[in-house]
C-alpha atoms as one frame of an Amber mdcrd trajectory, in Angstrom:
protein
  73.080 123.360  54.508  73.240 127.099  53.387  72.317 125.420  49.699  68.963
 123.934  51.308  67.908 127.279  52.954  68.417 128.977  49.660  66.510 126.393
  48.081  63.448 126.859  50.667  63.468 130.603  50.334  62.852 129.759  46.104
  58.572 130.175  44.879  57.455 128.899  41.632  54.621 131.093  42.295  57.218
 134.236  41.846  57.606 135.932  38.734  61.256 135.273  38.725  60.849 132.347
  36.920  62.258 132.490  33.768  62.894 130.291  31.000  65.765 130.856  28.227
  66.220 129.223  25.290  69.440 128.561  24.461  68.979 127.644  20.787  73.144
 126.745  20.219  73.195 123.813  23.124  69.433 122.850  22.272  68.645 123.391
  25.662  65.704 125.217  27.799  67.261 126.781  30.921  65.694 127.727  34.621
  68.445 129.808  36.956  67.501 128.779  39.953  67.752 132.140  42.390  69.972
 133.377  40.782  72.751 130.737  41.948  75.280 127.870  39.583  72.032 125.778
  40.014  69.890 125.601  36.710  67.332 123.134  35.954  67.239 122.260  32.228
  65.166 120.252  29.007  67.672 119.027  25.995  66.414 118.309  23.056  67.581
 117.523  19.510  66.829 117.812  15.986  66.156 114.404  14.339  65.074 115.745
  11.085  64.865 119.049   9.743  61.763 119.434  11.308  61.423 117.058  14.057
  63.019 117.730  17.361  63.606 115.229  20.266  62.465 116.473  23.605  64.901
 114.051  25.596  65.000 114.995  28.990  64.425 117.015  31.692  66.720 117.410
  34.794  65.925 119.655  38.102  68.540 119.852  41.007  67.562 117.664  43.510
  66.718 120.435  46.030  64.159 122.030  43.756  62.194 118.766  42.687  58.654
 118.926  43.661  57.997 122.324  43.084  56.636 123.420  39.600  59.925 123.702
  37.718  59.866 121.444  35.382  56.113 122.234  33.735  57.694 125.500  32.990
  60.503 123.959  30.927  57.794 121.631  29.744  55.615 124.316  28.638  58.417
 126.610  27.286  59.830 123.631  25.222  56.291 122.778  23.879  55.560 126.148
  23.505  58.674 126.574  20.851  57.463 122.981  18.991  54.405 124.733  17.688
  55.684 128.121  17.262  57.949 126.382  14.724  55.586 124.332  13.335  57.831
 120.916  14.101  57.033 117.553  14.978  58.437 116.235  18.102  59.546 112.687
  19.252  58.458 113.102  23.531  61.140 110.474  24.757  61.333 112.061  28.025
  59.141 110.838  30.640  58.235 114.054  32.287  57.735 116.253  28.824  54.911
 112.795  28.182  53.464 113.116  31.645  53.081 117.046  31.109  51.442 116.436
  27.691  49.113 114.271  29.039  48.360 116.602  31.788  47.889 119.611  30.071
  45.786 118.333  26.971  46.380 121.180  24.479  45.287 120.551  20.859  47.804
 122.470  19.412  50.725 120.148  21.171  49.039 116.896  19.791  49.010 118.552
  16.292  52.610 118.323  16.987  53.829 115.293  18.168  55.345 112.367  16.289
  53.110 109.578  16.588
């Protein structure tokens, strides 16, 4: 119960948002107010310069809010700031492409 007021009091809209790239697990990271709760992205390298963006997981008390574009965005972000290729085998990471038609991430996606 105390977990689903904690979740209520949490905005996407607030600044706190923050996404961390933890380059060593090949992960992108959301703390979710401050709490054990996290939403993350995983991805992999297939190549030396292809990455997998594989999947996306938010708790299920935070679904429906935002989070996810952010580690969307965050984990595009990174594919064309390195200049890689990526495979989009998660569902949500193809939905957000789609959604947010950006040149720069079709440059960079492994057709």
């Amino acid at each position: 119960m105390a977990q689903a007021a904690q979740a209520n009091a949490f905005d996407v809209n607030n600044s706190q948002i923050q996404v961390e790239h933890d380059k060593k697990r090949r992960q992108f990271v959301i703390r979710l107010n401050g709490s054990h709760d996290r939403a993350v992205l995983l991805y992999e390298y297939v190549g030396k310069k292809t990455v997998d963006l594989q999947h996306t997981e938010v708790p299920d008390a935070y679904r429906g809010r935002g989070i996810a574009k952010h580690l969307a965005k965050a984990a595009m972000d990174f594919v064309v700031e390195e200049d890689l290729k990526a495979h989009l085998t998660c569902w949500y990471i193809q939905k957000y492409v789609k959604e947010n038609p950006q040149p720069q991430y079709f440059e960079h996606i492994y057709q």
